[in-house]
C-alpha positions in Angstrom: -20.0 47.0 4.5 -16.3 45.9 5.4 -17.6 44.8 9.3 -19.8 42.3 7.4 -17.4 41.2 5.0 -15.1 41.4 8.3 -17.4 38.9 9.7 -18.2 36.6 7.3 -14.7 35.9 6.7 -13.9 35.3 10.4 -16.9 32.9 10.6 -15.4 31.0 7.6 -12.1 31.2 9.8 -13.7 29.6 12.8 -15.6 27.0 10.6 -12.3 25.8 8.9 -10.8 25.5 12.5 -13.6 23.7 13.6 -13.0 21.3 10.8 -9.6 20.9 11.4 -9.8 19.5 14.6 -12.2 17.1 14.0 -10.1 16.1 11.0 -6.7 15.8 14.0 -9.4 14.1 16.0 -10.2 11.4 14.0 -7.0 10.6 12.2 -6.0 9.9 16.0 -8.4 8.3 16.8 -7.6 5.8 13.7 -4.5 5.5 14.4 -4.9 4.1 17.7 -7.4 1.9 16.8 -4.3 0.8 14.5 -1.8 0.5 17.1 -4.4 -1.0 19.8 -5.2 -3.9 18.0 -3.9 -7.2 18.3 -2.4 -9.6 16.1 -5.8 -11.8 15.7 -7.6 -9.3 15.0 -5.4 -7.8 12.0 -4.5 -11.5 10.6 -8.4 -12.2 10.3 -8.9 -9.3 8.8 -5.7 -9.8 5.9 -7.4 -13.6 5.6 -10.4 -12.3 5.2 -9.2 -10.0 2.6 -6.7 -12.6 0.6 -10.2 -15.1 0.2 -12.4 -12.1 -1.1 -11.5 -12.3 -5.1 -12.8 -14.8 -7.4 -10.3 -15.5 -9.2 -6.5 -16.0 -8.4 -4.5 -13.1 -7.4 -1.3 -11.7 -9.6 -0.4 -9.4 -6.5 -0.4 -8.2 -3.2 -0.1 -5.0 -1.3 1.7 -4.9 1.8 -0.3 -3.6 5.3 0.7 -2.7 8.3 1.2 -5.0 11.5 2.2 -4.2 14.4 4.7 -6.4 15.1 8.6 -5.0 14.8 12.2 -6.5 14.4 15.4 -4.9 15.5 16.7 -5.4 12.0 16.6 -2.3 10.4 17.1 -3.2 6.8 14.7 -3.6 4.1 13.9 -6.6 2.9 10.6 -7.2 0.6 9.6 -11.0 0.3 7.8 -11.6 -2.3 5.3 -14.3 -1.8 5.4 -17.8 -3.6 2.6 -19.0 -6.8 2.1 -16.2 -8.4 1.5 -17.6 -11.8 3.9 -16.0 -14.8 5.8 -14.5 -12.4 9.0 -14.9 -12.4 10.2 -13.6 -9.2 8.2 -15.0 -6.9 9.5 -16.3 -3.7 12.4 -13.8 -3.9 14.0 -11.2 -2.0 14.7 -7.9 -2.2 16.7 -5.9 -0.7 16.0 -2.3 -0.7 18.7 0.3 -0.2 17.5 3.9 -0.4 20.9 6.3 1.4 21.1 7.9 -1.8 20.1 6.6 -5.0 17.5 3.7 -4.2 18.5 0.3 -5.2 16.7 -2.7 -5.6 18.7 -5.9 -5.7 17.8 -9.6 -4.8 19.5 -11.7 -2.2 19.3 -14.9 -0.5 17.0 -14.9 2.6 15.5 -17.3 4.8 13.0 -15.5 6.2 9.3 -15.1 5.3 8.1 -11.6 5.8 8.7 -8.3 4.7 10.9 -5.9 7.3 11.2 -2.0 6.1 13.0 0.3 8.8 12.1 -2.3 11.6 8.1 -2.6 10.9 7.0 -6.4 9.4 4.2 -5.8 6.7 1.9 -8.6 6.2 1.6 -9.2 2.2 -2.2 -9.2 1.4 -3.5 -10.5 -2.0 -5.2 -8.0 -4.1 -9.2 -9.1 -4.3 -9.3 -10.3 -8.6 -12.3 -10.7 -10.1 -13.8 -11.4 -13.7 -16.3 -8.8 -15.2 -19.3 -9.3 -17.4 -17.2 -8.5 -20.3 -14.8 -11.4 -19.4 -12.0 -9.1 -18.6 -9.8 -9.9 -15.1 -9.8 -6.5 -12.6 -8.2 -6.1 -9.4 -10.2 -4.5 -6.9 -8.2 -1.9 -4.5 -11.0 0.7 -3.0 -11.9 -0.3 1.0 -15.4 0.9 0.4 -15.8 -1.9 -2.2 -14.0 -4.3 -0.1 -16.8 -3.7 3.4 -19.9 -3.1 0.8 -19.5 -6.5 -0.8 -17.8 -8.7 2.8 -20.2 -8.1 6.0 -17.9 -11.0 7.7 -15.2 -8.4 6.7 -16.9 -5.5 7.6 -17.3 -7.1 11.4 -14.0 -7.6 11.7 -12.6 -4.3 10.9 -15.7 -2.9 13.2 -14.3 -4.9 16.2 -11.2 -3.1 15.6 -11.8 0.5 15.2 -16.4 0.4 15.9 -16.1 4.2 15.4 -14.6 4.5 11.7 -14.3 0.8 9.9 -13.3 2.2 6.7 -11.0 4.6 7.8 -8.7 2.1 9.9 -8.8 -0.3 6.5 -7.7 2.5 4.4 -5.1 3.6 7.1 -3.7 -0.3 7.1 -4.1 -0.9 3.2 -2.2 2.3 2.9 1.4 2.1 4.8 3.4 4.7 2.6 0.8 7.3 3.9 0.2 8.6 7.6 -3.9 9.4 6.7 -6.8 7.7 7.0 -8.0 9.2 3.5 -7.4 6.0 1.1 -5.2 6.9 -2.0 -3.6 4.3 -4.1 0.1 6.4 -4.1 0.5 5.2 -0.5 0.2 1.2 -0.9 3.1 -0.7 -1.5 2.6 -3.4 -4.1 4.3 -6.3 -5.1 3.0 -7.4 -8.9 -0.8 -5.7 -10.4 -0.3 -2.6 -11.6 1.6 0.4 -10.6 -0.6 3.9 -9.0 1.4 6.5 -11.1 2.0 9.9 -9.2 2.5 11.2 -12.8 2.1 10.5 -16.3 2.9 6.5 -16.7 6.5 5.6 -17.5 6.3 1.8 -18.8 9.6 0.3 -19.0 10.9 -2.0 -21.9 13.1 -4.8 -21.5 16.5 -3.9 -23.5 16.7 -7.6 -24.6 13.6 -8.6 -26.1 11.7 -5.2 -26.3 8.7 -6.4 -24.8 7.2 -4.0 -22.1 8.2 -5.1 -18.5 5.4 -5.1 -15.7 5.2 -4.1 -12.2 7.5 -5.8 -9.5 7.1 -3.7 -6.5 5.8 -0.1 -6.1 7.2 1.2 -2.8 7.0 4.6 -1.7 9.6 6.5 -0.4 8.4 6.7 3.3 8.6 3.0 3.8 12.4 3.2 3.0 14.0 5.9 4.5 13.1 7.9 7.7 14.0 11.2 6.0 14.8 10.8 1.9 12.1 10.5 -0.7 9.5 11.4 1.3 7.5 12.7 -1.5 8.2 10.2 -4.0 7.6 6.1 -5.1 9.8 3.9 -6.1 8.6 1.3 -9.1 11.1 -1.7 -10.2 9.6 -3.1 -13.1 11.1 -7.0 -14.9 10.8 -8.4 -18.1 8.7 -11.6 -17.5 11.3 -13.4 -20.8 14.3 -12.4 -19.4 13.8 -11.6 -15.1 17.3 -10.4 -14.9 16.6 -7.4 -16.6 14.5 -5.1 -14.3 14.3 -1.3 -14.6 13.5 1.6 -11.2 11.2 4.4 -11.9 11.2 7.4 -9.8 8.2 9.7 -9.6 7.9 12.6 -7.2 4.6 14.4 -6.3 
């Protein structure tokens, strides 16, 4: 009796192994397909993806590139015509040595540098539904079901695993190519709570503030906050007031 159960639990052993490697495998293999592709082929896939909603965006999330800059600061741009928003085209600095703190600063340039990787700010897909109400759409599966130009693109990029390589670029605070909404950094929509939601009110008016930018804690330190996201919330009446949320997993 104990050689079987003996047995059985080594084949279960050698099974697991066997899926673990093919799990190493392929998150290599996306992640070269990341690194490999060129600059064309990553903007046509962002454009592709900033034209897919029907209705105007109120956010972006910010993918990877792989272009780089020997400034090692972060700096998140938030892009211009966001409607009701009262931040856009500003800058924020992002200093994360100890406590994190967001504060905004004059900037000329255009992009968004975090520890000297450029993230391209992609517009989050909006649509209306039947019942009239306006949804953002985040899931990659929905994004190559509904776009075969899309699709194509991201296929001429990584042929072997399309949605993996989207998820992988989508997601920048994670190092997987398993898609989960913790890992994007977002500037406006709505935050992707590690824990129970902690909506912030501004200590003027009363009203609740909304999302500003969710960044997590990878993108802004090599070794800190690792296992954490950073939200700063503004109150759209008064944008001087703004609020940081920390949540840790």
């Amino acid at each position: 009796m104990f050689w079987i159960i003996g047995g059985i639990i080594a084949v279960g052993i050698a099974m697991l192994g066997v899926a673990l490697i093919r799990f190493n495998r392929k998150q290599t293999h996306v992640r070269k397909c990341a690194r490999r592709a060129s600059n064309t082929q990553l903007e046509g896939i962002y454009e592709r993806l900033t034209a897919g909603g029907s209705e105007p965006p109120n956010g972006f999330i910010l993918a990877r590139t792989n272009r780089a800059t020997e400034d090692a600061s972060n700096l998140i741009r938030i892009p211009d015509g966001l409607a009701d928003f009262p931040w856009a085209g500003q800058t924020v600095s992002v200093n994360a040595m100890e406590e994190p703190e967001f504060t905004f600063v004059p900037d000329q340039s255009m992009e968004t540098r975090l520890l000297g990787k450029v993230y391209e700010a992609v517009a989050v897909p909006r649509f209306r539904s039947k019942s009239g109400k306006l949804r953002n759409s985040y899931q990659p599966t929905k994004y190559l079901a509904s776009d075969p130009v899309l699709a194509e693109r991201v296929k001429s990029a990584c042929p072997e695993y399309p949605l993996e390589l989207l998820s992988y670029l989508l997601a920048a605070g994670g190092d997987t190519f398993e898609f989960d909404a913790i890992n994007q950094a977002r500037i406006g929509t709505s935050a992707a709570w590690l824990q129970e939601p902690e909506f912030q009110s501004c200590p003027q008016c009363g009203k609740r503030m909304i999302l500003i930018i969710q960044l997590p804690g990878t993108l802004a330190h090599r070794k800190h906050f690792h296992e954490g996201t950073f939200f700063l919330f503004g109150c759209q009446t008064h944008p001087q007031e703004t609020s940081v949320v920390r949540q840790f997993t």
